[in-house]
Structures are given as C-alpha cells and as structure tokens.
C-alpha positions as CSV (number, residue, x, y, z in Angstrom):
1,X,-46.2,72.8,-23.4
2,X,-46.1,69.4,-24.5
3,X,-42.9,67.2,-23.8
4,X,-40.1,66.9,-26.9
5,X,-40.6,63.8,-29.2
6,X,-38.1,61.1,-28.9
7,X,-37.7,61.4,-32.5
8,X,-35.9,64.9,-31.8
9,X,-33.3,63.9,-29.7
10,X,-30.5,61.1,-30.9
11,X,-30.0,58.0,-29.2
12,X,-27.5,57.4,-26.6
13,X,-26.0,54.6,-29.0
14,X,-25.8,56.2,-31.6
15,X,-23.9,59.4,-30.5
16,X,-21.8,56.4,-28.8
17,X,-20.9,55.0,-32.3
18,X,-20.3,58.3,-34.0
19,X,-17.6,59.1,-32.2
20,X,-15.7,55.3,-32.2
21,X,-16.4,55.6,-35.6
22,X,-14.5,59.0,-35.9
23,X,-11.5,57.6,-33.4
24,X,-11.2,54.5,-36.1
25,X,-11.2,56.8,-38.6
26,X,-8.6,58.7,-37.1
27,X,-6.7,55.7,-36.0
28,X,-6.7,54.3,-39.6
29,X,-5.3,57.2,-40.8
30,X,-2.0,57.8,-38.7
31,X,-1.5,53.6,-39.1
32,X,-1.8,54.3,-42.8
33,X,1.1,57.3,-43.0
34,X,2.9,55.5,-40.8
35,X,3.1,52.8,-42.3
36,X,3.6,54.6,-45.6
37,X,6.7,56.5,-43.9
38,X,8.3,52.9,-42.7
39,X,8.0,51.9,-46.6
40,X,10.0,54.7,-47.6
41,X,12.4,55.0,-45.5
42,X,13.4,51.3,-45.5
43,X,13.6,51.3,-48.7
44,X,16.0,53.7,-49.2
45,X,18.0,52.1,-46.0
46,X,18.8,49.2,-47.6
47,X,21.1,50.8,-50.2
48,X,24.5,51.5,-49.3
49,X,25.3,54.5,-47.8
50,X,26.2,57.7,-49.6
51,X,29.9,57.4,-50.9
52,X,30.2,53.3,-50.3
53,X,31.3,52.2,-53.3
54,X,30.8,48.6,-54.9
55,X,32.6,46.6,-57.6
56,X,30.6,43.8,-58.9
57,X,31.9,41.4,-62.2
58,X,29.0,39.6,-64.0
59,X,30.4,37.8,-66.5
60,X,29.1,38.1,-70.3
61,X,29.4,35.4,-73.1
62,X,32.3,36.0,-75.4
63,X,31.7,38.7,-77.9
64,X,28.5,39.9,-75.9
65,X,27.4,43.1,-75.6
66,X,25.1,45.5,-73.7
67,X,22.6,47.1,-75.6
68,X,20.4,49.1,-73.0
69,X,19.8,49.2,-69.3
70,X,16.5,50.3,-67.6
71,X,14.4,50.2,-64.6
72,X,12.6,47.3,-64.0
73,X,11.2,48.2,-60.3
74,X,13.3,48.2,-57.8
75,X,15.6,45.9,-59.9
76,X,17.7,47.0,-63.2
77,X,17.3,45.6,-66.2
78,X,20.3,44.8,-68.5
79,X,19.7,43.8,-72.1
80,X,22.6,42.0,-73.5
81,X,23.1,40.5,-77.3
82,X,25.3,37.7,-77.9
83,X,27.4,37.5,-80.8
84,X,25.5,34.7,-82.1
85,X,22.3,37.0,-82.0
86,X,20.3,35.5,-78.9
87,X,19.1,38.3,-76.7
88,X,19.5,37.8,-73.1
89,X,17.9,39.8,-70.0
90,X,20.3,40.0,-66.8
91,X,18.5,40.9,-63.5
92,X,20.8,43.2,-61.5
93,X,20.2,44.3,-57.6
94,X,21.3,47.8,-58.2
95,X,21.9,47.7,-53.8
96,X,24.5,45.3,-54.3
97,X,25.4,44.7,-57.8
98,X,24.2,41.2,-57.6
99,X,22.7,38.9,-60.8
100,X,19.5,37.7,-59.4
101,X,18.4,36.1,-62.6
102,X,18.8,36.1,-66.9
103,X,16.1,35.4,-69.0
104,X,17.2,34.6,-72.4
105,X,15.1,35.0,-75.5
106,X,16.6,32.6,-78.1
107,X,15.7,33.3,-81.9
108,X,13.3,31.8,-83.6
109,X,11.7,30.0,-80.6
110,X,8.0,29.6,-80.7
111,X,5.4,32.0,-78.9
C-alpha cells in the first residue's frame, strides 16, 4: 500500500490560521455589539432622567412666530418666521433645552 500523498493531508499552517482566523472573527464580532450596546445606552444616558423636568427661554424677535418643529438628528429643529418675513432656523438640544445655533434665511438673498 503506497504511503498517502502530501497533497491529502492540510498543512500544519494552515489549520494554524483557520482557526486564528475564526477567533478574530469571533473577537470582531462581540467588539462590534459591544460597542453597538455602549452607543445606545449612552445615548440615552445623557438625557435627563425620567420625570426631571427643564424650563428653558429662547428668546424670539418681536412678533415672531414658530411655524414647525422637527427632528434634525439628535438635535430639534425649530422653524421660526419673523414678522418682517425672514425665516430663521433655531438649533435646540432637546437634553437641555439649549440654542446651539440659528441659521437665518433672509429673503431675496442670492443662491
């Protein structure tokens, strides 16, 4: 009976880097839900806690008023129309209430 070809049998090495191949693999995996479950769970720890309340005044021009709010990420978005027609965008943190910017769209301007 002639002896088995080396071609039949897998390398040493290469079973070797199989299975570091399957531990990275597996490694990769739990740092990636990990770090997925850090994400979400500081994100909603940064908010105030259930039932802490806030009062925050930003103050509008005279005879201003707001004509929608929405979602802008993890920001809010205020639209506000002054009476002399210039539209206005007012950044709010909705954590603390807080203007974190305006960007005003004043008619007419150019593009």
């Amino acid at each position: 009976m002639a002896p088995p070809s080396s071609q039949a049998y897998a390398p040493l090495w290469l079973k070797v880097l199989v299975v570091v191949m399957g531990l990275l693999i597996v490694v990769g995996f739990i740092v990636v839900a990990s770090e997925i479950a850090r994400r979400m769970s500081s994100a909603s720890s940064g908010a105030a806690p259930s039932g802490a309340a806030f009062s925050v005044r930003i103050a509008l021009p005279s005879g201003s008023q707001v004509v929608s709010v929405g979602p802008a990420g993890d920001r809010v978005a205020v639209h506000v129309k002054a009476a002399d027609g210039r539209s206005s965008l007012y950044i709010v943190d909705p954590r603390s209430g807080a203007l974190l910017g305006t960007v005003d769209f004043p008619p007419g301007a150019a593009r």
